[in-house]
The first five atom37 places (N, CA, C, CB, O) and aatype in JSON, in Angstrom:
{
  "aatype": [20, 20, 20, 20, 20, 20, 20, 20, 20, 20, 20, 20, 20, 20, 20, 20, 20, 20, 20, 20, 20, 20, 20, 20, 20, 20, 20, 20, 20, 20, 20, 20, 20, 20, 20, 20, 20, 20, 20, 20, 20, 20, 20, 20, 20, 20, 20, 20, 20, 20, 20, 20, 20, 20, 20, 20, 20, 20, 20, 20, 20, 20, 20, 20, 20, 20, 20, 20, 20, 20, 20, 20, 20, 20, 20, 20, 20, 20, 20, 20, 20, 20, 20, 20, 20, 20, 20, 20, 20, 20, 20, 20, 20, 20, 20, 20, 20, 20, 20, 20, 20, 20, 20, 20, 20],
  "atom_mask": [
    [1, 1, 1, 1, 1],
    [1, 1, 1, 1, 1],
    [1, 1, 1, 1, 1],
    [1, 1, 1, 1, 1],
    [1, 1, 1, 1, 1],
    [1, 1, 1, 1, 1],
    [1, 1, 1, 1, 1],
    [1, 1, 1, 1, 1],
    [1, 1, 1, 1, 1],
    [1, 1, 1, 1, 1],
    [1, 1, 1, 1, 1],
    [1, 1, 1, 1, 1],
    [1, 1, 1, 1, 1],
    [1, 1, 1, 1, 1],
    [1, 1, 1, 1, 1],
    [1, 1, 1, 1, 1],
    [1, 1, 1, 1, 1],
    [1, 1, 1, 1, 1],
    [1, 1, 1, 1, 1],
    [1, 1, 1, 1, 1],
    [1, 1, 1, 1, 1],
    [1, 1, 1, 1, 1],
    [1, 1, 1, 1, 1],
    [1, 1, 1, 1, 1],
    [1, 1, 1, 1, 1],
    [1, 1, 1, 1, 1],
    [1, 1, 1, 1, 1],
    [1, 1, 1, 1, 1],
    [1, 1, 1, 1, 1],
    [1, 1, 1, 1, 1],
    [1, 1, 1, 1, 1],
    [1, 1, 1, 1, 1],
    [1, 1, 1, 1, 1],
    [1, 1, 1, 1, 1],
    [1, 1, 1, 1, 1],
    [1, 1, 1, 1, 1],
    [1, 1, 1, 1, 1],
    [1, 1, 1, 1, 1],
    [1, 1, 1, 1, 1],
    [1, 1, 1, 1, 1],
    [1, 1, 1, 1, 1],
    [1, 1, 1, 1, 1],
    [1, 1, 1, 1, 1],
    [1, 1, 1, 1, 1],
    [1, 1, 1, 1, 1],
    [1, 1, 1, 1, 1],
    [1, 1, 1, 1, 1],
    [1, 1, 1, 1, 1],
    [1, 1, 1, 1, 1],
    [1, 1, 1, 1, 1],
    [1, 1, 1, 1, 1],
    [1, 1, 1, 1, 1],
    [1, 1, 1, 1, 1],
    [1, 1, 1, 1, 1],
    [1, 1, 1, 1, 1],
    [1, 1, 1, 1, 1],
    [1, 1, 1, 1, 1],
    [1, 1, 1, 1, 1],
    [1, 1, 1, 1, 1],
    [1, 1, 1, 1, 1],
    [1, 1, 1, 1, 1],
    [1, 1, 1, 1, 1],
    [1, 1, 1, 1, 1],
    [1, 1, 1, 1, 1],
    [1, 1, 1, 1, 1],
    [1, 1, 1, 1, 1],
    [1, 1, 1, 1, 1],
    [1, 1, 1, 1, 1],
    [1, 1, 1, 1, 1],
    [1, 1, 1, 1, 1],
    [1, 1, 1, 1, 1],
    [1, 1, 1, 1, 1],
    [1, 1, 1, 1, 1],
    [1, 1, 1, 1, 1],
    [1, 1, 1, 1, 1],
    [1, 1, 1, 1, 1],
    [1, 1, 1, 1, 1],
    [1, 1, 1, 1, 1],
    [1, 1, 1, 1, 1],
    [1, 1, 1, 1, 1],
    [1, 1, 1, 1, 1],
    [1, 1, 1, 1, 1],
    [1, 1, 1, 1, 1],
    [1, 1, 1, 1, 1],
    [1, 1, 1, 1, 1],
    [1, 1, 1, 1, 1],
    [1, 1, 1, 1, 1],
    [1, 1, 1, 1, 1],
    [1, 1, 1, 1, 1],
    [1, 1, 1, 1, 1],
    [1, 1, 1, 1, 1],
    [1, 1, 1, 1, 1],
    [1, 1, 1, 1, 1],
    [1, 1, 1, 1, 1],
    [1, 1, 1, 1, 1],
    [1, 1, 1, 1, 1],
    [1, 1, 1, 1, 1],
    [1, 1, 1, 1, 1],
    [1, 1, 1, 1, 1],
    [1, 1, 1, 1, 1],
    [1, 1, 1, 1, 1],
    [1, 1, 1, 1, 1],
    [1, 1, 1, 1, 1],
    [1, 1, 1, 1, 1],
    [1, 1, 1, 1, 1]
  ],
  "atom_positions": [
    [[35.46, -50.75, 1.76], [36.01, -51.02, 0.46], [36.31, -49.73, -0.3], [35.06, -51.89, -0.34], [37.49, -49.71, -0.65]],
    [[35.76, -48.86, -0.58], [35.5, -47.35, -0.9], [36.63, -46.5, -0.38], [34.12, -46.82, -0.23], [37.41, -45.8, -1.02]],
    [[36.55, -46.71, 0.87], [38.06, -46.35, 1.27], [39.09, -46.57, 1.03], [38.35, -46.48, 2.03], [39.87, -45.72, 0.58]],
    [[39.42, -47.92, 1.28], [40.63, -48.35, 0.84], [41.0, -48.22, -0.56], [40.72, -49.56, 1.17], [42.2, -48.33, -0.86]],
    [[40.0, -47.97, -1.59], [40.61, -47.92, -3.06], [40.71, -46.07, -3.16], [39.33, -48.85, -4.49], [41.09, -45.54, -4.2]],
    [[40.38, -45.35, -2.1], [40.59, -44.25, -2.23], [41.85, -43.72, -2.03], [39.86, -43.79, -1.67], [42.4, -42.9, -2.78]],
    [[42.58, -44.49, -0.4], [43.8, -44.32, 0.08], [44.72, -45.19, -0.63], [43.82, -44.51, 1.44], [45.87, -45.3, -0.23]],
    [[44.17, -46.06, -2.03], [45.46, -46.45, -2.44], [45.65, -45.55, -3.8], [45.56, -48.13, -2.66], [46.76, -45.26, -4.24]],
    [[44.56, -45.2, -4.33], [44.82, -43.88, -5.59], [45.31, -42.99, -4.57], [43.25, -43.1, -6.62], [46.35, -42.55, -5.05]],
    [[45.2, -42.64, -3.82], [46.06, -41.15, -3.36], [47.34, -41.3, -3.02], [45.53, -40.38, -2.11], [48.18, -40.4, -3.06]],
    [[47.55, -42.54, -2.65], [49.26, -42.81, -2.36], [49.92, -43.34, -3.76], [49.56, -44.19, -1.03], [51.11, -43.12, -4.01]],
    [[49.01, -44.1, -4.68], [49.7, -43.7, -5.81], [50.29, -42.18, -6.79], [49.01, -44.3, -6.41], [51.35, -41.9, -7.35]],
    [[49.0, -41.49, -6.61], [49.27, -40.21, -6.88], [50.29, -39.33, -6.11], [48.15, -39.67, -6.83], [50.85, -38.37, -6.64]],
    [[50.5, -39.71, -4.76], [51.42, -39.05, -4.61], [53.27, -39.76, -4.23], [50.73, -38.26, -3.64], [54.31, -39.29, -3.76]],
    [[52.82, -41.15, -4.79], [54.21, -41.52, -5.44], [54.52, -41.23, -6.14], [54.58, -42.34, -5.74], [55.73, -41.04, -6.08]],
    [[53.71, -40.83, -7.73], [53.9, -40.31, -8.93], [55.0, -39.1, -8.64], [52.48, -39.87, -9.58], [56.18, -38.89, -8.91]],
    [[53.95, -38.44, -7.95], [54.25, -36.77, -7.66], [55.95, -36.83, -7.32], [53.16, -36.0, -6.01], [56.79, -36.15, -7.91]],
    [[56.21, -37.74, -6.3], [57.3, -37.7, -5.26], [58.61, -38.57, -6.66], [56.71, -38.89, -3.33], [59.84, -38.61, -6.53]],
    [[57.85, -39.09, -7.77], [59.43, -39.59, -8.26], [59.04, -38.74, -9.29], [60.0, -41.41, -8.66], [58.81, -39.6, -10.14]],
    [[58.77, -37.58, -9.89], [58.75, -36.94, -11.21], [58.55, -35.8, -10.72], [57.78, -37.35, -12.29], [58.31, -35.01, -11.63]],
    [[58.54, -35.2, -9.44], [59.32, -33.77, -8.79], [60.49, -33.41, -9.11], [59.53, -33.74, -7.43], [60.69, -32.24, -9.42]],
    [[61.46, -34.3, -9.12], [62.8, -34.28, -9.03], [62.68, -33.22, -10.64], [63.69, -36.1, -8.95], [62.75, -31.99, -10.62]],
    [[62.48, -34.15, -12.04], [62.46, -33.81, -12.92], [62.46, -32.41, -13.12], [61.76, -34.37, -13.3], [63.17, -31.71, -13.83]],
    [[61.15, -32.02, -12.01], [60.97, -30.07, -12.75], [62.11, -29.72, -11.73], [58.94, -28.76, -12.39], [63.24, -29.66, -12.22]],
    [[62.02, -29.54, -10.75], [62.47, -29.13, -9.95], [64.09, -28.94, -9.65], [61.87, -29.68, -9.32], [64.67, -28.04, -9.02]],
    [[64.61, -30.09, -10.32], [66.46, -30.04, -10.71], [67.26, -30.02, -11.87], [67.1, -31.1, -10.29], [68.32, -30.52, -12.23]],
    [[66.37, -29.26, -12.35], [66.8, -29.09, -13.98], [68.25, -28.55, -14.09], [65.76, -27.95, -14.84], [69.11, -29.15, -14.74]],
    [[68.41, -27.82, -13.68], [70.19, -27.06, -13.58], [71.06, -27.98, -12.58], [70.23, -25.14, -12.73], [72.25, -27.74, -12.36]],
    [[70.41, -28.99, -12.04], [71.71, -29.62, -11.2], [72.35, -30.42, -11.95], [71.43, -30.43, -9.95], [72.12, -30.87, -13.07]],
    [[73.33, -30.56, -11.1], [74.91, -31.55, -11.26], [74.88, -32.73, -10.09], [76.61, -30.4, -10.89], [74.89, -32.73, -8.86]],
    [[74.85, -33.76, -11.18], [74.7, -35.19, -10.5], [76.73, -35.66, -10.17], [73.61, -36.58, -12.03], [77.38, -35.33, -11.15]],
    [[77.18, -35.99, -9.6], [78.31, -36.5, -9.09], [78.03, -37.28, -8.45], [79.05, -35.87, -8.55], [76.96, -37.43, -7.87]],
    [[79.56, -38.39, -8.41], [79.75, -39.14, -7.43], [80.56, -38.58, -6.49], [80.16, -40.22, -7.79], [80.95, -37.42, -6.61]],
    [[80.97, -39.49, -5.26], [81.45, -38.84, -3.96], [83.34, -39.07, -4.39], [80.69, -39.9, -2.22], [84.19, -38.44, -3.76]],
    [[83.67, -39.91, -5.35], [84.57, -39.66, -5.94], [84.88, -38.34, -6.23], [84.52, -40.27, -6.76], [85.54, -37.52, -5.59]],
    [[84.25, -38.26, -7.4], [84.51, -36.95, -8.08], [84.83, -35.56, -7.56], [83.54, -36.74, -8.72], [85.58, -34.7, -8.02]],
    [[83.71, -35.61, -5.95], [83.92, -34.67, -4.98], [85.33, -34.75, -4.29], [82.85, -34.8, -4.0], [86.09, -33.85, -3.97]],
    [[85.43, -35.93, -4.19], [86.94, -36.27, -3.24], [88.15, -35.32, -3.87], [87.54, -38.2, -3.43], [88.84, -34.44, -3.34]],
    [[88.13, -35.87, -5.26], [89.25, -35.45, -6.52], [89.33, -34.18, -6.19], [88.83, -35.62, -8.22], [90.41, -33.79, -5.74]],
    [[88.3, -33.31, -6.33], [88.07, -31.83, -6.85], [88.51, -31.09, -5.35], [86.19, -31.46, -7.48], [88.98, -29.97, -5.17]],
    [[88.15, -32.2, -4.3], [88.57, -30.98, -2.53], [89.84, -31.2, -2.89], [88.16, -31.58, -0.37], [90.39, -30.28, -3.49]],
    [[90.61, -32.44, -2.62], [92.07, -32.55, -2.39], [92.67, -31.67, -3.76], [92.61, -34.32, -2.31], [93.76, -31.11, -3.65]],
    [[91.91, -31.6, -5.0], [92.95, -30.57, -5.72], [93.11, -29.24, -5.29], [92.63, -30.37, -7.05], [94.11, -28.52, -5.19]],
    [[92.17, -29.12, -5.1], [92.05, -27.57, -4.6], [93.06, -27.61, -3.11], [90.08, -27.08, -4.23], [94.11, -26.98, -3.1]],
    [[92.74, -28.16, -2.26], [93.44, -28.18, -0.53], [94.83, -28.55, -1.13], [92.7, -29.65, 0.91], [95.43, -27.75, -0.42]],
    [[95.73, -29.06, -1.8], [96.68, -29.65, -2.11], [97.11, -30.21, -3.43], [96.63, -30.34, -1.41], [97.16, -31.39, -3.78]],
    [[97.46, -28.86, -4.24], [97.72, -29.12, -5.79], [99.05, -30.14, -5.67], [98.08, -27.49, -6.8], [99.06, -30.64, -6.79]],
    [[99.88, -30.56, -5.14], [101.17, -31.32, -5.08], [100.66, -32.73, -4.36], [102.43, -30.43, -4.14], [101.66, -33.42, -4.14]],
    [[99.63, -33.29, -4.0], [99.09, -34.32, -3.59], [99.11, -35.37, -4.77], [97.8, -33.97, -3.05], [98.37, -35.21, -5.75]],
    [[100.15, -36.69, -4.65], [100.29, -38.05, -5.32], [99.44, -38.99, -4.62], [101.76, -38.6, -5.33], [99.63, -39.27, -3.43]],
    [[98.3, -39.59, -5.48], [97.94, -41.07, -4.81], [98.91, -41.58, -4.31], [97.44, -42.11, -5.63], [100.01, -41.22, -4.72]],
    [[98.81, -42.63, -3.21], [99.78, -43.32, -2.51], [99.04, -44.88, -3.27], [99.79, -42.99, -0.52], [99.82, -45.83, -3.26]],
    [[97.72, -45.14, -3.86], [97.27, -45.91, -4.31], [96.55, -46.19, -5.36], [97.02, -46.12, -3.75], [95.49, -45.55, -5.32]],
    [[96.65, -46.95, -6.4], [95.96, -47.16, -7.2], [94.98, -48.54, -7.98], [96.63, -46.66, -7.66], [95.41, -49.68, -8.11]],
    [[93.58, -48.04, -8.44], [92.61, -49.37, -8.09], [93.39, -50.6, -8.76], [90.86, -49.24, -8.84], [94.43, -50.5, -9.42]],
    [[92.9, -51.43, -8.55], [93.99, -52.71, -8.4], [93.31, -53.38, -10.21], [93.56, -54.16, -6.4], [94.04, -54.09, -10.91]],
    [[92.26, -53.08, -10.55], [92.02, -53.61, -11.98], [92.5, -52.38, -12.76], [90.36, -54.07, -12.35], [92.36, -52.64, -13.96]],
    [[92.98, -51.22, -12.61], [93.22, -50.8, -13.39], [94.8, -50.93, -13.91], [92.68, -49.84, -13.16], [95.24, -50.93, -15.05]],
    [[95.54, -51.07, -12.52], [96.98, -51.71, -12.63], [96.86, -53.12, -13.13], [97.77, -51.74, -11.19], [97.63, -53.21, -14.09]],
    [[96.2, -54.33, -12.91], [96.08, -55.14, -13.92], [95.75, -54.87, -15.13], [95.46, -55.86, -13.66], [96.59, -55.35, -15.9]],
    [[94.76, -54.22, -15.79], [94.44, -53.84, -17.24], [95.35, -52.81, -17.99], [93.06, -53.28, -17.27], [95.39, -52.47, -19.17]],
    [[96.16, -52.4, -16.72], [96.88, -51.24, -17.65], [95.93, -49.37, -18.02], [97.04, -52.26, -19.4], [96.49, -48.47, -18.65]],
    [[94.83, -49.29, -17.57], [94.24, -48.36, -17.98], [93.19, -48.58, -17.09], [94.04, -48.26, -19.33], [93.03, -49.41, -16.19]],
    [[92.31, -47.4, -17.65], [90.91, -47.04, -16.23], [89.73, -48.0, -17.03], [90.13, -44.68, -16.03], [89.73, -48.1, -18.26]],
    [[89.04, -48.49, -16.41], [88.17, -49.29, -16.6], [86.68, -48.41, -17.5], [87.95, -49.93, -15.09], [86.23, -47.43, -16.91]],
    [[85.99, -48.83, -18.89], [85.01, -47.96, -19.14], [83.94, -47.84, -18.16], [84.51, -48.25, -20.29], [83.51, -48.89, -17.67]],
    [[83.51, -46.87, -17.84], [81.52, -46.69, -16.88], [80.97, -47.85, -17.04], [80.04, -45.45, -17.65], [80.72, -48.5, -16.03]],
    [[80.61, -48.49, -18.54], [80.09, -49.6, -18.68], [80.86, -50.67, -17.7], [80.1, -49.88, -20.12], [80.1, -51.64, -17.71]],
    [[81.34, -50.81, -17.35], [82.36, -51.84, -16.66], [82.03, -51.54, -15.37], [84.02, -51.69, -16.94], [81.56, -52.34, -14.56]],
    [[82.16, -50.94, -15.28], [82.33, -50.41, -13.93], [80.96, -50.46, -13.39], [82.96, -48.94, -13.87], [80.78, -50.95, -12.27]],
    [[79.82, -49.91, -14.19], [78.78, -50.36, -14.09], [77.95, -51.33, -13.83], [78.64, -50.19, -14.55], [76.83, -51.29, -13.32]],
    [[78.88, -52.7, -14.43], [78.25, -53.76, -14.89], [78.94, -54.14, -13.25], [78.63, -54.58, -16.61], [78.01, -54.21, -12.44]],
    [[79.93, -54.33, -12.78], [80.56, -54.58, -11.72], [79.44, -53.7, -10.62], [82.22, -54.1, -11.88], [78.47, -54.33, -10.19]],
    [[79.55, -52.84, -10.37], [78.41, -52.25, -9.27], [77.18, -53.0, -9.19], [77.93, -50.77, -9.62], [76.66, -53.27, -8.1]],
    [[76.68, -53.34, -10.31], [75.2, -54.26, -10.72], [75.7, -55.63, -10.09], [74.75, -54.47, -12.74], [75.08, -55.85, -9.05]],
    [[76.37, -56.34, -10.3], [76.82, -57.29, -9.88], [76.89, -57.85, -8.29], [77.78, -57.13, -10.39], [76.4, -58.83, -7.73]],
    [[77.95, -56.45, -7.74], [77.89, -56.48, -6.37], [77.1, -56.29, -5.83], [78.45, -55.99, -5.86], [77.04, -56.69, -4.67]],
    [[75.76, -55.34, -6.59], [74.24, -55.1, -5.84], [73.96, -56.6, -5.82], [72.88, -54.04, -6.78], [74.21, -57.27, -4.81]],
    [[73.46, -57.12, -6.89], [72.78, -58.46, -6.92], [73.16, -59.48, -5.81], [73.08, -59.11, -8.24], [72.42, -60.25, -5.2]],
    [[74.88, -59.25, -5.66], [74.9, -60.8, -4.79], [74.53, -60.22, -3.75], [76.35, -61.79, -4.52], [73.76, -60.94, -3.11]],
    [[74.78, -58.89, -3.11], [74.01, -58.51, -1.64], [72.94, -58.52, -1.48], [74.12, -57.44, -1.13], [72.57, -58.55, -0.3]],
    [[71.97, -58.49, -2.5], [70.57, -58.75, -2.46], [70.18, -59.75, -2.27], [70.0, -58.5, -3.3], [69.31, -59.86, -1.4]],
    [[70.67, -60.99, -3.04], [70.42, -62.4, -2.72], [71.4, -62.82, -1.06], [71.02, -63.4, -4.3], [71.32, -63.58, -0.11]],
    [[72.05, -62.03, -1.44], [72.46, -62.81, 0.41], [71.62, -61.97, 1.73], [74.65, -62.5, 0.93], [71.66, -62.19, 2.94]],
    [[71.08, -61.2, 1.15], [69.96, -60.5, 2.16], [68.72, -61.1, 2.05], [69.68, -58.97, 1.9], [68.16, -61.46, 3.08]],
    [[68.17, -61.3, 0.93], [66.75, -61.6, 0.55], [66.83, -63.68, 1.37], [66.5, -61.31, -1.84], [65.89, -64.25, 1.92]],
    [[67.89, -64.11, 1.19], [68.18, -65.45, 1.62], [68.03, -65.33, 3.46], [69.88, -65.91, 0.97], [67.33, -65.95, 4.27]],
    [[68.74, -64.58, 3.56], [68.58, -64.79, 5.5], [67.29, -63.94, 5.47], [70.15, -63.91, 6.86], [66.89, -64.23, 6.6]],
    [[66.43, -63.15, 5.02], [65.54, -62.83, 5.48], [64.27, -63.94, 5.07], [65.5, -61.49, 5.14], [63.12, -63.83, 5.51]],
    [[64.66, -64.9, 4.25], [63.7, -66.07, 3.61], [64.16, -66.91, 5.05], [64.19, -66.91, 1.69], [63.22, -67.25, 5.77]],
    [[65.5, -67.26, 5.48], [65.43, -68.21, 6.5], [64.75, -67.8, 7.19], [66.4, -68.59, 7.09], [63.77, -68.5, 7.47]],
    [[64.87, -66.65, 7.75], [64.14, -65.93, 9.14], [62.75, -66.16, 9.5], [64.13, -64.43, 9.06], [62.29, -66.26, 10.64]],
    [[62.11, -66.25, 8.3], [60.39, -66.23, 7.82], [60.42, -67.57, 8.09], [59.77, -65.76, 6.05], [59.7, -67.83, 9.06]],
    [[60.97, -68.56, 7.62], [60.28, -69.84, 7.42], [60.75, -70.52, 8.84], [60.78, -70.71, 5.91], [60.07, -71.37, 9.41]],
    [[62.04, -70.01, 9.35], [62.05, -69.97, 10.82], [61.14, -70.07, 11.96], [62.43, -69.12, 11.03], [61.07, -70.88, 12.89]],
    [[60.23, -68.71, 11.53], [58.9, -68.31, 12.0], [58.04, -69.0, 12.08], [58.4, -67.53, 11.49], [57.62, -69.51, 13.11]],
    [[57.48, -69.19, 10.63], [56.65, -70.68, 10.62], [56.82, -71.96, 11.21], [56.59, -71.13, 9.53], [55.85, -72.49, 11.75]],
    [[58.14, -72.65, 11.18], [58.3, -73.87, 11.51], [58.39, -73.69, 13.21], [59.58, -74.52, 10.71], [58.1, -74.73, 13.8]],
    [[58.71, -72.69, 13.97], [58.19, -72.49, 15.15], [56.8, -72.49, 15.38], [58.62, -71.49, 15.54], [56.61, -73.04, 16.47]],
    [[56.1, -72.24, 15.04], [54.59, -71.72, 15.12], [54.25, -72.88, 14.8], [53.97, -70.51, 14.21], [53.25, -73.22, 15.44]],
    [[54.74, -73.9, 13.88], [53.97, -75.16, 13.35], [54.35, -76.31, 14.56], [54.57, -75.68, 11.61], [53.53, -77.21, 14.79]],
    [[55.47, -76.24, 15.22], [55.52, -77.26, 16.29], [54.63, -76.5, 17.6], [57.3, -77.66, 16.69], [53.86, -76.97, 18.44]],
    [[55.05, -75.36, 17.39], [54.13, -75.09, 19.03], [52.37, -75.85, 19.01], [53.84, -72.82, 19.3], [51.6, -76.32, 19.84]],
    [[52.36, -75.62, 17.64], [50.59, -76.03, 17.13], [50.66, -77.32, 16.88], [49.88, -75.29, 15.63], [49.71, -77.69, 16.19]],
    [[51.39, -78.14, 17.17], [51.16, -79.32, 17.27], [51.55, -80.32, 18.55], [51.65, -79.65, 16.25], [51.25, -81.51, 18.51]]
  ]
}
């Protein structure tokens, strides 16, 4: 018993450690997306480079969509992949069981 509440304070402590490292440790960095990187090579490799495409809600809306939006849309698409993951991994489980419950009977 002694143990185990020892090895779970130390792996808490060093979860702590491992998500509030970042903090000291990247104080001068620059957070980007892989967008932003994209933009900035091709300007540089090819100042005369035209999209051949453009995102398809912003040609419906007429303009670029706010972060908030865009945000709220990313959140969105997380959620339904989560529930369509968290769902086949719920079938899978109860799969499990209902095998195990006929073999045992």
């Amino acid at each position: 018993m002694k143990s185990s509440r020892f090895l779970v304070t130390v792996l808490l402590i060093l979860a702590l450690f491992i998500a509030f490292m970042p903090l000291f440790t990247l104080r001068d960095a620059e957070f980007g997306g892989s967008d932003d990187r994209g933009n900035t090579l091709i300007e540089t490799t090819d100042p005369g480079y035209e999209p051949w495409a453009s995102p398809v809600l912003e040609v419906i809306l007429g303009g670029e969509l706010p972060g908030e939006v865009e945000s709220l849309l990313f959140c969105v698409q997380t959620g339904i992949g989560v529930g369509i993951f968290a769902f086949f991994m719920g079938r899978f489980v109860e799969r499990k069981k209902w095998m195990k419950e006929e073999q045992t009977e």
